[in-house]
C-alpha positions in Angstrom: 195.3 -51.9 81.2 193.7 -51.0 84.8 192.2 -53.0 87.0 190.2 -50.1 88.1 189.0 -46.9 85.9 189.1 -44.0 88.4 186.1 -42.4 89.1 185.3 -39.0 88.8 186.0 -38.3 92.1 189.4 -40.3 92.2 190.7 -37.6 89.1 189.2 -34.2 91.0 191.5 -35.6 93.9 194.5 -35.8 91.7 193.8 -33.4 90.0 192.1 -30.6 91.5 188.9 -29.4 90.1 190.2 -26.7 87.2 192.4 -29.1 85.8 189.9 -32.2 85.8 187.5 -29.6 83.8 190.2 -28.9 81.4 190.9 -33.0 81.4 187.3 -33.1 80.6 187.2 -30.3 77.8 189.7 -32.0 76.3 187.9 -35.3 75.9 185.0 -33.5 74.8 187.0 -31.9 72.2 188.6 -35.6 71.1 185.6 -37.4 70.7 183.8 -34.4 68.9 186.5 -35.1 66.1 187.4 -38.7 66.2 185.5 -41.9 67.0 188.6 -43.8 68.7 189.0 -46.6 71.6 190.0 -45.2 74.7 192.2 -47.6 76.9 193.3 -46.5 80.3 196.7 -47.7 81.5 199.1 -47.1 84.0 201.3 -44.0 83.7 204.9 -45.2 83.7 207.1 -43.7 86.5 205.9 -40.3 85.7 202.2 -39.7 85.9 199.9 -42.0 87.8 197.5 -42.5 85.0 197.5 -43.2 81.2 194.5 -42.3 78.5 195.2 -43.7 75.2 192.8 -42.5 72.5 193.8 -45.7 69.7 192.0 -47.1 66.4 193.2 -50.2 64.4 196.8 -50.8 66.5 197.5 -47.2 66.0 197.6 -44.1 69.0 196.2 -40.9 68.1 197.5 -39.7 71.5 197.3 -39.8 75.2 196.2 -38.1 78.3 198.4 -38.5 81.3 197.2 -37.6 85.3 199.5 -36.9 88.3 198.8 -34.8 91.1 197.8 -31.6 89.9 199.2 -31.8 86.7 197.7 -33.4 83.2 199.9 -34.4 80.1 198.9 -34.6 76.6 201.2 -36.1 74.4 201.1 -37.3 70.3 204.3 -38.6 69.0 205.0 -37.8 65.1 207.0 -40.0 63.1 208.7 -38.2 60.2 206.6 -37.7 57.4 204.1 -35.9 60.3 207.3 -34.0 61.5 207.4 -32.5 58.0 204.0 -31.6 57.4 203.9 -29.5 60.5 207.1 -28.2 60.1 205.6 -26.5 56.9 203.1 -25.4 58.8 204.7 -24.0 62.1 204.0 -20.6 61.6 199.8 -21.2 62.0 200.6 -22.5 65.7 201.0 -20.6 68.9 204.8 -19.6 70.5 204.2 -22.0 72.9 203.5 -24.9 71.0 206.5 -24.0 68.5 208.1 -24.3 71.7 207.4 -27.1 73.2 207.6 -28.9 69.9 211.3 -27.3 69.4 212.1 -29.0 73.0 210.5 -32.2 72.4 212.4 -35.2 72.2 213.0 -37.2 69.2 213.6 -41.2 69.8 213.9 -43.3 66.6 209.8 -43.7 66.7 209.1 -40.2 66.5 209.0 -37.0 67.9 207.1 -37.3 71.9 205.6 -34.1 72.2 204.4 -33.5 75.5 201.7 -30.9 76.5 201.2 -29.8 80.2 197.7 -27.9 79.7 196.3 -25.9 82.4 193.3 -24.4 80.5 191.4 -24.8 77.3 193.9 -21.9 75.3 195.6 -24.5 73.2 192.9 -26.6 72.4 192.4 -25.4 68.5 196.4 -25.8 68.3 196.2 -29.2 69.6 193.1 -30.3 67.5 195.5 -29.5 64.2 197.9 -31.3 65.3 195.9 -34.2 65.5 194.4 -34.0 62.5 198.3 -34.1 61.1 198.2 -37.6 62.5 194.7 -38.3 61.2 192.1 -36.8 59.4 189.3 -36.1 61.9 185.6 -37.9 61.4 183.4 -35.7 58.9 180.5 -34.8 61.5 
């Protein structure tokens, strides 16, 4: 947990502007789909800043922030490993990709997004909605 929840201003530093609109996009896009906590955190050794979307002790995923760079990361345990295994071929090369690369640790698969526009949004909300089914609207 923070002490402090950065500012607007405090991300667009880190940031730059493109990248905190694409930060902002994809929050947008988040909360159009689930109704989640948000917790901010501390980023580990790697990234300065953690957002973890979370509902009843369980992480949907997580936006990370470093200078001029933003993470997105969801972590699927096995039986979500399968499902979109089955369903690969419906995602983009890069994600294929960067799901091929990920690391698998005995809690799951840590697949780790480094967006720099809004191109694999659709791609990531499906993914999501492999880890949970997405608020009817």
């Amino acid at each position: 947990m923070l002490d402090v929840i950065p500012s607007a201003e405090v991300m667009t530093a880190l940031l730059g502007r493109s990248l905190y609109e694409v930060w902002n996009k994809l929050c947008a896009l988040i909360d159009e789909h689930y109704d989640m906590d948000r917790l901010w955190g501390k980023g580990g050794k790697a990234w300065k800043y953690e957002y973890k979307y979370r509902r009843g002790g369980k992480t949907l995923c997580a936006l990370y922030a470093r200078e001029n760079c933003v993470g997105f990361m969801i972590v699927f345990g096995k039986d979500e490993r399968s499902e979109f295994e089955t369903e690969k071929e419906n995602y983009s090369r890069e994600v294929r990709e960067i799901y091929d690369n990920a690391h698998t640790y005995r809690d799951g698969k840590w697949i780790m997004f480094e967006p720099t526009d809004t191109s694999l949004f659709d791609d990531f909300i499906k993914l999501l909605s492999i880890k949970r089914k997405p608020a009817a609207n």
